[in-house]
PASELUM-981025 format. One line per 10 residues: their letters; for each residue x, z, y of N, C-alpha, C. Coordinates in nm, 2 decimals. Last residue first. Layout:
BEGIN
a = X,Z,Y,X,Z,Y,X,Z,Y  ...
This chain:
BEGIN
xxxxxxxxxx = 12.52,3.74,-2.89,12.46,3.79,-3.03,12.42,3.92,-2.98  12.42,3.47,-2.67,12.47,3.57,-2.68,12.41,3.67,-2.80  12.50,3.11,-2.78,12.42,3.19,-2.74,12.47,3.30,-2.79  12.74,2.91,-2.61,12.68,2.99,-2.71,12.58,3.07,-2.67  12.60,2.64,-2.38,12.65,2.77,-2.40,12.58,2.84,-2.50  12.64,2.29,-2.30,12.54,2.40,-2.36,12.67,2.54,-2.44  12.57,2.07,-2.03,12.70,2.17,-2.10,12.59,2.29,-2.18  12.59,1.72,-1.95,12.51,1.85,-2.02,12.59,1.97,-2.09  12.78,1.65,-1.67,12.74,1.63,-1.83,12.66,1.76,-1.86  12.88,1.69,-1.43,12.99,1.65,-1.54,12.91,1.59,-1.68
xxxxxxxxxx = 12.70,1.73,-1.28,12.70,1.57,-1.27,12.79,1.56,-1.38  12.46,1.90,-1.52,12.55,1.90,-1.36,12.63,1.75,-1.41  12.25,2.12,-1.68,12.30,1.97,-1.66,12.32,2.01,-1.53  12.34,2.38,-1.91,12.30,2.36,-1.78,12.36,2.17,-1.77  12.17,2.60,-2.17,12.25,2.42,-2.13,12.21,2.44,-1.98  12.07,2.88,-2.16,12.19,2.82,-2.31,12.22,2.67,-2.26  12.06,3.09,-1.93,11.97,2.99,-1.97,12.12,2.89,-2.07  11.87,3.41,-1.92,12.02,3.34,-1.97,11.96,3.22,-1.98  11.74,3.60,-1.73,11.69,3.51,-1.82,11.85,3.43,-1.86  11.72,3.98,-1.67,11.80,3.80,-1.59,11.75,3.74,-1.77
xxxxxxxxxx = 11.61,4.21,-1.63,11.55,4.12,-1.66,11.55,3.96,-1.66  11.90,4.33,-1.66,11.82,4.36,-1.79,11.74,4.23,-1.75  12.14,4.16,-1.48,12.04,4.28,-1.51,11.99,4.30,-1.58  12.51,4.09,-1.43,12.41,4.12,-1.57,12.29,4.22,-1.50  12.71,3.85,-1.24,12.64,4.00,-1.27,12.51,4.02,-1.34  12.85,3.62,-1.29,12.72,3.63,-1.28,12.75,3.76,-1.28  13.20,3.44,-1.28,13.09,3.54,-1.34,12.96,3.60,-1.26  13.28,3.24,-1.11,13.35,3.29,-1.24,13.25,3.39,-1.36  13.00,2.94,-1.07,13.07,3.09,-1.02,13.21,3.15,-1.17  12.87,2.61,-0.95,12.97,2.76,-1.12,13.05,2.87,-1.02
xxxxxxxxxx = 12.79,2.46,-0.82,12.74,2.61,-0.80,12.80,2.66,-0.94  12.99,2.25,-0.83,13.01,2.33,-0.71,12.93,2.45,-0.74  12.85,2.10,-1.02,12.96,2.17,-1.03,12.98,2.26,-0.95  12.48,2.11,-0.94,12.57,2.09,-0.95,12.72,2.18,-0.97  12.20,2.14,-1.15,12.26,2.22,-1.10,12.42,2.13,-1.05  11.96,2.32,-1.38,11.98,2.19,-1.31,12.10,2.24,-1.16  11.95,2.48,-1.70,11.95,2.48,-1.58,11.99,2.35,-1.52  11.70,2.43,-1.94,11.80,2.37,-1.89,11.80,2.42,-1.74  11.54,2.54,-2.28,11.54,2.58,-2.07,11.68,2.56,-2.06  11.29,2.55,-2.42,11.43,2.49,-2.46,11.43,2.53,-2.27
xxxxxxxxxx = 11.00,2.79,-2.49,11.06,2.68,-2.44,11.23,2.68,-2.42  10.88,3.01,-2.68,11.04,2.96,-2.65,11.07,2.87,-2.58  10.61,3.23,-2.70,10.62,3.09,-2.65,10.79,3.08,-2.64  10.44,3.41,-2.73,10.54,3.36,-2.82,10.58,3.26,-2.81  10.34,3.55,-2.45,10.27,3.45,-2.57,10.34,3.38,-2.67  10.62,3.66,-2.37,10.46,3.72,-2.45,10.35,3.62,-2.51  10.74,3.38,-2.33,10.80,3.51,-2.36,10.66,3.58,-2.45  10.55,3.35,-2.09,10.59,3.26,-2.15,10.61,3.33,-2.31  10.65,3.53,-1.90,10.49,3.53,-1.95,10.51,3.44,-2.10  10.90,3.49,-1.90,10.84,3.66,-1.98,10.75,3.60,-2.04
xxxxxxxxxx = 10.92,3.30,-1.73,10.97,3.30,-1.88,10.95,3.40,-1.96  10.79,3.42,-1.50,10.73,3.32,-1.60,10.79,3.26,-1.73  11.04,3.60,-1.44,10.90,3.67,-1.47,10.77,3.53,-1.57  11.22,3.38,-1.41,11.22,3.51,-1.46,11.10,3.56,-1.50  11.11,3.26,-1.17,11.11,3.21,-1.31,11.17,3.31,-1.44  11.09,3.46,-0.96,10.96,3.35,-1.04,10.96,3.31,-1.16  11.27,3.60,-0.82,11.23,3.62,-1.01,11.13,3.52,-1.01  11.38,3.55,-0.56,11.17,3.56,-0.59,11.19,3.61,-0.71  11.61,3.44,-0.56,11.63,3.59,-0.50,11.49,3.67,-0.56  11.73,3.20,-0.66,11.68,3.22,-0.51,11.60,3.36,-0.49
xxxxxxxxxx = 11.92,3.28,-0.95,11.82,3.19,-0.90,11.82,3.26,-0.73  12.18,3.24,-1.07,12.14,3.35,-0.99,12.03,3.27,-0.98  12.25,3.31,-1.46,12.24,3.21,-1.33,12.19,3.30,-1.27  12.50,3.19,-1.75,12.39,3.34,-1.69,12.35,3.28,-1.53  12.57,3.12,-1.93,12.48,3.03,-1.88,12.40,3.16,-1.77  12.86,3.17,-1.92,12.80,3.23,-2.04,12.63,3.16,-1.98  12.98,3.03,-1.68,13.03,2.97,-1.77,12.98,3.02,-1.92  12.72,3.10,-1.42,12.84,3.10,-1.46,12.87,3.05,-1.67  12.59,2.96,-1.14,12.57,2.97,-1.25,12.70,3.01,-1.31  12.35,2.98,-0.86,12.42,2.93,-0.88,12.45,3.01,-1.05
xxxxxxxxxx = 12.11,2.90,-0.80,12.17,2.87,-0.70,12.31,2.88,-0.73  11.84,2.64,-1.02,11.94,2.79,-0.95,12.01,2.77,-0.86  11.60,2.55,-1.15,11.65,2.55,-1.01,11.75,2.69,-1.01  11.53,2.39,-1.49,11.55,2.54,-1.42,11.61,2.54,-1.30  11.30,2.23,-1.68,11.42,2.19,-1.59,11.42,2.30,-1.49  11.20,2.32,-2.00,11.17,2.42,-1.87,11.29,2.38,-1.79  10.96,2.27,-2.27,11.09,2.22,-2.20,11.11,2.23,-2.01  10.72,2.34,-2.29,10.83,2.39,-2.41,10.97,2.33,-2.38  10.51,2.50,-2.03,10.57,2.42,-2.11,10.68,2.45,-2.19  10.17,2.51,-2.03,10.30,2.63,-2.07,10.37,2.50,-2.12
xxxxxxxxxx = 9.96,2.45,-1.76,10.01,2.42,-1.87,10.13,2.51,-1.91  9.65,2.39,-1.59,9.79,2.52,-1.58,9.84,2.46,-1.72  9.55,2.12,-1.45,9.57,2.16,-1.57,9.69,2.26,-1.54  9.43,2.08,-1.07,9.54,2.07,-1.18,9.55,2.16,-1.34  9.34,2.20,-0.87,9.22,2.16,-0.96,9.31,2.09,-1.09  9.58,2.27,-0.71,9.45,2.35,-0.75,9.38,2.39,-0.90  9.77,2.02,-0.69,9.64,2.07,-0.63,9.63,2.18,-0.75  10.13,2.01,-0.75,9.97,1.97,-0.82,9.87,2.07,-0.75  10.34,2.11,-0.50,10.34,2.11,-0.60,10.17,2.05,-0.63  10.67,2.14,-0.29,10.48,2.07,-0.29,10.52,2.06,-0.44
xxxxxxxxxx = 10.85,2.28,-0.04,10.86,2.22,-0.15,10.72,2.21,-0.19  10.96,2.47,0.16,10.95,2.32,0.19,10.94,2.26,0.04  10.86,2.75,0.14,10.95,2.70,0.08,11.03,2.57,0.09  10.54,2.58,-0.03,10.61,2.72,0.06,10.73,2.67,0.01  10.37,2.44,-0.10,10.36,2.56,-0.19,10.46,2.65,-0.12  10.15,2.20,-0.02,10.26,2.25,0.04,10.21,2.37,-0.05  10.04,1.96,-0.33,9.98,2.07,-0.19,10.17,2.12,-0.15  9.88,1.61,-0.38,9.99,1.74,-0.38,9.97,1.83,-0.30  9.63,1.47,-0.62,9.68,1.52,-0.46,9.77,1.62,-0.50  9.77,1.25,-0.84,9.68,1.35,-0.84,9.72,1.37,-0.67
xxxxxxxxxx = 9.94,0.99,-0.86,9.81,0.96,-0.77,9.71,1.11,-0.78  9.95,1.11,-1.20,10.01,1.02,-1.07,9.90,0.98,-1.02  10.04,1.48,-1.27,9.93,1.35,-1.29,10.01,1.20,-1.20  10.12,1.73,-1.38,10.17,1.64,-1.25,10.09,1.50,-1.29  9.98,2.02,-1.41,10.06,1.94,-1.44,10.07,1.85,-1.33  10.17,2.38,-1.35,10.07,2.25,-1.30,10.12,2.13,-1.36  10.24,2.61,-1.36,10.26,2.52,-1.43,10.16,2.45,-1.42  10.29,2.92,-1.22,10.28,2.83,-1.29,10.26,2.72,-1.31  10.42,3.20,-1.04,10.42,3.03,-1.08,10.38,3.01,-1.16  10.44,3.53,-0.86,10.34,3.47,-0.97,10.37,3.25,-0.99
xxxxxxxxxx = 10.45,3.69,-0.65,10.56,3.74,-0.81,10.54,3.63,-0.90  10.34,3.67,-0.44,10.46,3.66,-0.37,10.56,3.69,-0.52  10.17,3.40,-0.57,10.15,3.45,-0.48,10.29,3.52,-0.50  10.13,3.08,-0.69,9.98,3.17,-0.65,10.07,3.28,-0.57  10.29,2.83,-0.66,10.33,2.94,-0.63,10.21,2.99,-0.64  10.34,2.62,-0.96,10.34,2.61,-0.84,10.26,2.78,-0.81  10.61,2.36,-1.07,10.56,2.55,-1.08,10.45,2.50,-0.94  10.50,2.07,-1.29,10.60,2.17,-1.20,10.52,2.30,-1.12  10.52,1.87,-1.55,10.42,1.98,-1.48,10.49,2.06,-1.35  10.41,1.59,-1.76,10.54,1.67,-1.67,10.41,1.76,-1.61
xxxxxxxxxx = 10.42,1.47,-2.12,10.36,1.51,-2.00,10.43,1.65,-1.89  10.66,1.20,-2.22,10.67,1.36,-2.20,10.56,1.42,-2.10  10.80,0.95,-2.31,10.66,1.03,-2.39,10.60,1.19,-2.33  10.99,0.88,-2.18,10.97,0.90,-2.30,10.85,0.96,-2.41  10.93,0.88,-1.91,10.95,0.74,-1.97,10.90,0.74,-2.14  10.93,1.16,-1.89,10.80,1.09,-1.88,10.79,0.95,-1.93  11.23,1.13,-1.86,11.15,1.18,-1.95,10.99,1.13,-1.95  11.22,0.96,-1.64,11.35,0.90,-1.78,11.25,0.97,-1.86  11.10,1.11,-1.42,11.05,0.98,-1.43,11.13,0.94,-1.60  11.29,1.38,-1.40,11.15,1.36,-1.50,11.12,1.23,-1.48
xxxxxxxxxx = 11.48,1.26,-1.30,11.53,1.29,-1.45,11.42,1.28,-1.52  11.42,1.17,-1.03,11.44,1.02,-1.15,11.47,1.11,-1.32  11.36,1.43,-0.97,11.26,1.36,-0.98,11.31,1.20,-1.11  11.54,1.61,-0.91,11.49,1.63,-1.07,11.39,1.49,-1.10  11.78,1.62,-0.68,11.67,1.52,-0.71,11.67,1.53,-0.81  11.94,1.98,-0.67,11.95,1.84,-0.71,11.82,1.75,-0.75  11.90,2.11,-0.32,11.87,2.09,-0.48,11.89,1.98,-0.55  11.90,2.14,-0.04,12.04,2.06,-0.07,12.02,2.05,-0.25  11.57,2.14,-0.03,11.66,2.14,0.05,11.79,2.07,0.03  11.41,2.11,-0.29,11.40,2.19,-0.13,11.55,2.15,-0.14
xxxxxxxxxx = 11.22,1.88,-0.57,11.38,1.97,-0.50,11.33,2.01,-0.34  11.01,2.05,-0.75,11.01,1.95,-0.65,11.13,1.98,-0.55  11.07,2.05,-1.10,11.06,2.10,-0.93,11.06,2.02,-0.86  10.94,2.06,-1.42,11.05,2.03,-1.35,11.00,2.11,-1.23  10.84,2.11,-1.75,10.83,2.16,-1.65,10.99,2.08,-1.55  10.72,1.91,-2.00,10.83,2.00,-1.95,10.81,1.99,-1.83  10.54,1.89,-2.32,10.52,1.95,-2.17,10.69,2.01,-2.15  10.51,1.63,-2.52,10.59,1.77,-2.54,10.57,1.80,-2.35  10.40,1.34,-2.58,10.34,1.46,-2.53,10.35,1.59,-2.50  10.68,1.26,-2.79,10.54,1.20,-2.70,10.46,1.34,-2.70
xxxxxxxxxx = 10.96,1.50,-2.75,10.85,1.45,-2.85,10.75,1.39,-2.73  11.30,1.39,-2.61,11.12,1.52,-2.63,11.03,1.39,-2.65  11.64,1.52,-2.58,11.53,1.42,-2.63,11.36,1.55,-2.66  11.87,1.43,-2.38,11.77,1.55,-2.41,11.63,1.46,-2.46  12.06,1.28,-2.40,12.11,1.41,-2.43,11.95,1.50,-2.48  12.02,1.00,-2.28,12.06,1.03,-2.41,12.12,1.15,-2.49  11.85,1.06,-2.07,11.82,0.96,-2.18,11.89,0.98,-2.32  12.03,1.27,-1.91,11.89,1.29,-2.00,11.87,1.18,-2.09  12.22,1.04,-1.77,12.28,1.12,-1.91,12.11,1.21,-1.98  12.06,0.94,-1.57,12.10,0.82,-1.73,12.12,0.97,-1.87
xxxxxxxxxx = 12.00,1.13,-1.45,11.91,1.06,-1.52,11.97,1.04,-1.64  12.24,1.15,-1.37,12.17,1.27,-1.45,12.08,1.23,-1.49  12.27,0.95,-1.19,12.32,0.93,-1.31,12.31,1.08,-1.40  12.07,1.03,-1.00,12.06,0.92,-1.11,12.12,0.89,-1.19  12.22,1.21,-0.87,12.04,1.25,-0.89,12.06,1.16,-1.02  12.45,1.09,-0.78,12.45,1.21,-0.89,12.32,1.22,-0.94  12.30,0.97,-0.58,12.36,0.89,-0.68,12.40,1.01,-0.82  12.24,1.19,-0.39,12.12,1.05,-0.45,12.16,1.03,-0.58  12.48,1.30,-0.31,12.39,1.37,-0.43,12.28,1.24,-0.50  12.60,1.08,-0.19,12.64,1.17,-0.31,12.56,1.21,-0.41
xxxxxxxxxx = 12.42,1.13,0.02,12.44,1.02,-0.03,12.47,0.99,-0.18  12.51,1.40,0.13,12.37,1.34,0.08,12.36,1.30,-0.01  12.80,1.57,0.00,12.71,1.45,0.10,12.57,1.42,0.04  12.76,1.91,0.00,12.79,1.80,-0.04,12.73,1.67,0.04  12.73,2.19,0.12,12.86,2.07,0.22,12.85,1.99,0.16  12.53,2.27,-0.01,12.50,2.25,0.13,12.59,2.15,0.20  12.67,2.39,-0.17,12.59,2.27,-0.27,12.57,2.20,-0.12  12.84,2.59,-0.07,12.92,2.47,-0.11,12.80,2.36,-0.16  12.63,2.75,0.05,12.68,2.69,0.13,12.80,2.58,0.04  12.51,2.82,-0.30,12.45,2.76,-0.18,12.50,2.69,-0.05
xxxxxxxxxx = 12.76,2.99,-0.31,12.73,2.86,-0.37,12.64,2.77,-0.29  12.74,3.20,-0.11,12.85,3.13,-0.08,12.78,2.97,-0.15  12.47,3.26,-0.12,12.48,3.21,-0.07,12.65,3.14,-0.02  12.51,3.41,-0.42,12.44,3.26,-0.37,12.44,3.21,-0.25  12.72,3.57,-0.43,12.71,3.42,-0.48,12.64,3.33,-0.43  12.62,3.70,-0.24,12.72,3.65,-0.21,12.72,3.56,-0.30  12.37,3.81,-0.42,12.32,3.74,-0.28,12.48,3.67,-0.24  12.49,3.92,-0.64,12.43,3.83,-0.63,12.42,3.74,-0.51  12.63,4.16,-0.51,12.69,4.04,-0.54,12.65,3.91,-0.59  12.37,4.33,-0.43,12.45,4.23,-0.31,12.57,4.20,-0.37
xxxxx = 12.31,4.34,-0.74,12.19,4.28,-0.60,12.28,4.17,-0.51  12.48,4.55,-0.81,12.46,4.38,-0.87,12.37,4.28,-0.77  12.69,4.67,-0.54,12.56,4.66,-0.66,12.55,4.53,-0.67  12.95,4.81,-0.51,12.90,4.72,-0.45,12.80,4.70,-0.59  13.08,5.12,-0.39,13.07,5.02,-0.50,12.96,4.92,-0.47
């Protein structure tokens, strides 16, 4: 019998190798018209903290979505790694210094504001049709949606993501994080939430 672990890992790396065959070029232009559609799907209060990423590899460019939100009033923050269980939330200043955080991806120095945000742009690899997702294997964001979690904190949490990574079904652990809207190039898709 095959464990939830190593059907995870096959999803992700099958998904992963379909987000991998998309064109570049493609993705750029997808990057920006997920912009456009944030403008008019996801709305945040002047000064409301939301968390984005700095895309790695074949990830979808979050950057023009936070530039739309930051348009809007939103101070931005993205994770950044202390150690092999542990992210948080830096904010993102302009003209602050960036650091290498592992991974091929850079996050706010150091000396950066830790911030909890209430609007959480989520990296997976891949996702299925109840919002359930695989992420990249670490829990980071799992475990920082706890922390989050214990200080009575709810942030609204969008996964980011193209069509290609929907799977038919996710496999369930106790400490998987469900995430209720995922944006992909079709459009913002939001999933009942589970009773």
């Amino acid at each position: 019998m095959t464990s939830s672990k190593d059907l995870k890992r096959q999803l992700r790396k099958d998904a992963l190798a379909r987000r991998d065959a998309l064109d570049e070029f493609w993705r750029v232009e997808i990057a920006l018209e997920m912009a456009e559609t944030a403008k008019a799907e996801i709305a945040v209060e002047p000064g409301q903290i939301v968390s984005g990423f700095w895309p790695m590899r074949s990830e979808v460019d979050v950057r023009p979505l936070m530039f739309v939100l930051r348009e809007k009033g939103a101070r931005l923050c993205l994770p950044a790694i202390l150690d092999k269980t542990t992210i948080v939330f830096r904010e993102l200043v302009h003209g602050a210094p960036m650091v290498e955080m592992g991974f091929g991806t850079v996050g706010p120095h150091e000396e950066a504001e830790v911030l909890d945000p209430s609007l959480m742009l989520v990296p997976l690899a891949a996702f299925d049709a109840r919002g359930h997702r695989v992420g990249y294997g670490a829990g980071y964001y799992d475990r920082a949606i706890a922390r989050l979690a214990d200080k009575g904190l709810t942030p609204r949490l969008i996964g980011i993501a193209f069509d290609c990574q929907e799977v038919a079904m996710v496999p369930e652990e106790n400490h998987d994080v469900i995430i209720p809207e995922i944006l992909t190039e079709s459009g913002l898709r939001r999933f009942a939430p589970r009773l």
